[in-house]
Residue, then its C-alpha position, 0 to 999 in steps of 0.5 A: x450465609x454472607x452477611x449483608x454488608x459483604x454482599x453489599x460490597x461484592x455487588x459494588x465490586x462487580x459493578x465496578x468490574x462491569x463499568x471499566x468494560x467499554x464497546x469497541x470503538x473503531x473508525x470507519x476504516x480499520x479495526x483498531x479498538x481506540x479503547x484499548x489503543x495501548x494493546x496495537x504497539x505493533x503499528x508504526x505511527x511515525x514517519x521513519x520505518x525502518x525493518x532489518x529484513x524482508x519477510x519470507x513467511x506465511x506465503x511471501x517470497x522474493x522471486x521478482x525483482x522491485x516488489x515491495x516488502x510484506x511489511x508494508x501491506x502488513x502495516x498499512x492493512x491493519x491501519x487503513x482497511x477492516x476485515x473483509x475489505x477489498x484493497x486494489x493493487x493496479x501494479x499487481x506485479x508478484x502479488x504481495x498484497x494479494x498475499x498479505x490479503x489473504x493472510x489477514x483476511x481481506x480480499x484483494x483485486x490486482x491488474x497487472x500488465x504481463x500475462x505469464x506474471x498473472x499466470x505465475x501469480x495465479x499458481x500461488x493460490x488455490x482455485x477456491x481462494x482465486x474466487x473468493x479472495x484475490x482477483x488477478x485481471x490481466x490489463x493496462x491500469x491505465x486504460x478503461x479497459x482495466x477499470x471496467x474489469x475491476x469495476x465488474x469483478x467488483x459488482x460480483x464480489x458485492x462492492x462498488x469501489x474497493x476500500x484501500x488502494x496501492x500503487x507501486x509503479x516501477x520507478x521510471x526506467x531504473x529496471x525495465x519489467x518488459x518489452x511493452x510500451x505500456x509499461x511505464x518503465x519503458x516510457x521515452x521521458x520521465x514526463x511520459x512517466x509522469x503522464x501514464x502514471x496519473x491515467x493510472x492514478x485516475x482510474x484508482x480515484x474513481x474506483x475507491x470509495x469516498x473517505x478511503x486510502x490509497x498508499x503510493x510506493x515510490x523511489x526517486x533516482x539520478x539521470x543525467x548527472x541531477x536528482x530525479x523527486x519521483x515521488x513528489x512528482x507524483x505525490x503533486x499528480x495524485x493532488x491534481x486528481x484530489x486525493x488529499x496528502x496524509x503523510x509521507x513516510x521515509x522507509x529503508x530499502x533494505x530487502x529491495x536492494x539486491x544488486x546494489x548490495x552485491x556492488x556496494x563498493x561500485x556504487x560508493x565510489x561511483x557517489x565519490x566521484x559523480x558528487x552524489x549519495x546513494x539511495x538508502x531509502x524509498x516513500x510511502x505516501x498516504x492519501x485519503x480520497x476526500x474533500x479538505x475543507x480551506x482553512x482561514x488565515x488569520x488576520 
């Protein structure tokens, strides 16, 4: 038999073992255990991310020029959305974040404007997973026709507004993605742009849920011998429709830049000779669909 003093300090030692055991404590959009925030070196908190290559594993591939690379939906994910969650991506394009859903087990509802991208798109996921898990909706984001779709595919997966929104716009008319005129790559003016981007930018608002993300995607570009701020631009059209600015983060575009990387020889003497420098990066902007309190100056 243990004497009484060794059983006397066993139970203190399970105690002690019993009270460093703390409940999982996560915010209300993601899945990151604050207690154990050590353990989630693999989220990018900073405002520069920086990745050697695109990643063609677990479903991914680079088969459409101007897709963004699975990374981000794979940080952003994690970060902003809980299992389960829907996010919407209203420029579906390839479905990158239709994949990277389903690989992290959230859903996923994607309008995209081309009908043989849906259908091409649609190949890449079996029936089951086409109901269950990602939606495609062949539309114009920016029209009412598109919204009342999502908000009826929706109502049959069970949720009112989706948890996380993408936007990945083409950037202006630097790659033409078809003949239509609702593509905002085929606008007259960027000011065109502008506007039927914010249509769109709209109806993400109102289908998002209150306190919730969205991450816009965008580059910049030249025309006309100046600097075109795509992004800003559109980062002051989100404000306008009140989504509040959470970060704005500077990404490499390597993997996403095959052309100019065949020609990079053209493009640096080009930058020579116009007085430029060439595109090496692309943002990530962060929003939350929330009401900012005004803050006080101090007298």
């Amino acid at each position: 038999m243990p004497s009484t003093k060794a059983s006397v300090k066993k139970i203190k030692k399970q105690k002690a073992d019993l009270a460093v055991i703390k409940p999982v404590k996560t915010k209300p959009y993601n899945d990151i255990d604050l207690n154990n925030w050590k353990l989630y070196e693999n989220i990018k908190t900073g405002t520069w991310w920086e990745f050697a290559s695109r990643d063609k594993s677990r479903g991914h591939s680079y088969d459409y020029h101007g897709n963004y690379i699975p990374q981000i939906a794979t940080q952003l994910f994690e970060r902003y959305t809980k299992k389960n969650d829907i996010v919407l991506d209203l420029f579906f394009g390839s479905g990158t974040s239709g994949i990277e859903a389903k690989n992290m087990q959230r859903r996923c509802i994607g309008v995209e404007l081309k009908q043989e991208m849906v259908d091409y798109v649609s190949s890449k996921f079996n029936p089951k997973e086409l109901v269950v898990d990602v939606n495609i909706i062949q539309g114009d984001s920016a029209s009412v026709e598109a919204k009342e779709k999502v908000q009826a595919r929706l109502e049959i997966m069970g949720e009112k507004h989706a948890q996380f929104l993408v936007l990945h716009p083409p950037y202006d008319d630097i790659i033409k993605f078809s003949d239509k005129k609702e593509d905002l790559s085929n606008c007259a003016t960027t000011e065109e742009f502008y506007d039927l981007f914010k249509k769109v930018a709209k109806n993400g608002y109102d289908l998002l849920e209150q306190n919730r993300f969205a991450a816009l995607i965008i580059g910049d570009k030249y025309a006309n011998s100046r600097y075109i701020s795509l992004g800003f631009e559109c980062q002051r059209r989100m404000e306008e429709l009140g989504f509040v600015t959470k970060a704005v983060i500077v990404k490499n575009i390597t993997g996403n830049e095959k052309a100019k990387g065949k020609t990079a020889n053209l493009w640096r003497y080009r930058a020579l000779s116009g007085g430029f420098n060439i595109f090496e990066h692309e943002y990530i902007m962060i929003f939350q669909k929330t009401k900012l309190k005004k803050v006080k100056n101090d007298k």
